[in-house]
C-alpha positions as CSV (number, residue, x, y, z in Angstrom):
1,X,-17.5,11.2,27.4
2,X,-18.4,12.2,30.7
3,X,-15.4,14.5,31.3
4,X,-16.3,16.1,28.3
5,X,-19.6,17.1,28.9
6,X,-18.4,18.2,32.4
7,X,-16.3,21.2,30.4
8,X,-19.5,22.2,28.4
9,X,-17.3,23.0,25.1
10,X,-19.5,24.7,22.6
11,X,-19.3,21.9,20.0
12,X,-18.0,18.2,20.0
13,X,-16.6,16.1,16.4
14,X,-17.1,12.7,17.8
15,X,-16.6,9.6,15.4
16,X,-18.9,7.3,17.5
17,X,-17.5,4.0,17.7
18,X,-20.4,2.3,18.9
19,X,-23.7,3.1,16.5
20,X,-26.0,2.4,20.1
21,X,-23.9,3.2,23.0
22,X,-22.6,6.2,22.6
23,X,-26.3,7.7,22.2
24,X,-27.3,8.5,25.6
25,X,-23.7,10.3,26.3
26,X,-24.2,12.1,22.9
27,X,-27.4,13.4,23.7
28,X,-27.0,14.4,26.9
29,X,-23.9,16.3,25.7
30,X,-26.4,17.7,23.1
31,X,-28.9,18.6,25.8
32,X,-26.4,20.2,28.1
33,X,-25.9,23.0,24.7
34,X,-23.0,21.3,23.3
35,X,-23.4,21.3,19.2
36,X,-22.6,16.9,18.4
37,X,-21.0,16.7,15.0
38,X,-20.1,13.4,13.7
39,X,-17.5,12.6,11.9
40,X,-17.0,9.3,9.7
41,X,-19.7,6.7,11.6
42,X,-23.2,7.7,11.8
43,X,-25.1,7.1,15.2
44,X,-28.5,5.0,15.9
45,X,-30.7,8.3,16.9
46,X,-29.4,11.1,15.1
47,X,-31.9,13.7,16.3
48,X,-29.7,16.1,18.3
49,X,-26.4,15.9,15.6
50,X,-26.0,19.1,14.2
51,X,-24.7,17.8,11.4
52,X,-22.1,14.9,9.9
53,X,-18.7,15.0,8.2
54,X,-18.3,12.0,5.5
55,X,-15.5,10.9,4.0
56,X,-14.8,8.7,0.7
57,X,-12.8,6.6,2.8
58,X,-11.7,4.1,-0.1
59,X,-10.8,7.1,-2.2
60,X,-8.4,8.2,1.4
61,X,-6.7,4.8,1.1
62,X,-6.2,4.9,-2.4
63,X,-4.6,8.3,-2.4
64,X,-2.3,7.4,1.0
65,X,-1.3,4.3,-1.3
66,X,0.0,6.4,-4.4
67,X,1.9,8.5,-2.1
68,X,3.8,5.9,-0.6
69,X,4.4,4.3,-4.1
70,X,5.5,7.8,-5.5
71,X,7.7,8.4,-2.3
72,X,9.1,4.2,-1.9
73,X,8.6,3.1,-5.2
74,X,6.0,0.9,-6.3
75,X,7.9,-2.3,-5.2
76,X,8.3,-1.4,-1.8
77,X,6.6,-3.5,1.0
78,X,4.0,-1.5,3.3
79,X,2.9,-2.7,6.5
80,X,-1.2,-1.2,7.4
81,X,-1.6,-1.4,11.2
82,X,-4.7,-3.5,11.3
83,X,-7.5,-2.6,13.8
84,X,-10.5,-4.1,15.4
85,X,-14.1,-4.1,12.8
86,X,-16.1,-0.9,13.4
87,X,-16.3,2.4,11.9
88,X,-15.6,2.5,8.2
89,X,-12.9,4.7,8.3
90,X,-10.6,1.7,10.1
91,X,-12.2,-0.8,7.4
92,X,-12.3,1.2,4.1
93,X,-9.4,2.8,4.0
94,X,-6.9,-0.3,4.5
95,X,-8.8,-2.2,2.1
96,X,-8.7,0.4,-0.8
97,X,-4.8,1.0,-0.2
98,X,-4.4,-2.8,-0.7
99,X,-6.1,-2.3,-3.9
100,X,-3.3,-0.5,-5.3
């Protein structure tokens, strides 16, 4: 995070995989003029985001599922790369696809 606020972009999409940590870096990106965006994860202190991007997440694994049925057949065997617990989009998704 730190070499990103050293480049002073204009605006950052973060998806902040740590809900308390990431706060101080985010704000002081914020602080520095950087517009924070967050995108899929909301943060502890949102008082300098500019704004979030959420996504229906279960809906993004149900739809990733039907094209792989479509495309392999519906019998075909899938492998989902599993991932550590933390923002939803790693937890949803994977779920709703198994749903399928």
């Amino acid at each position: 995070m730190n070499a990103v606020t050293a480049t002073g972009p204009a605006v950052a999409a973060i998806v902040p995989t740590d809900m308390q940590a990431l706060i101080a870096p985010m704000k002081e990106l914020s602080e520095r003029g950087t517009k924070v965006i967050t995108v899929d994860q909301t943060i502890g202190d949102s008082s300098f985001v500019q704004t979030q991007i959420l996504t229906d997440n279960e809906a993004g694994g149900k739809l990733a599922a039907d094209a792989m049925n479509e495309l392999l057949g519906a019998r075909a065997r899938c492998w989902s790369s599993p991932s550590l617990p933390g923002p939803l989009l790693r937890t949803r998704a994977p779920q709703a696809s198994r749903q399928n």
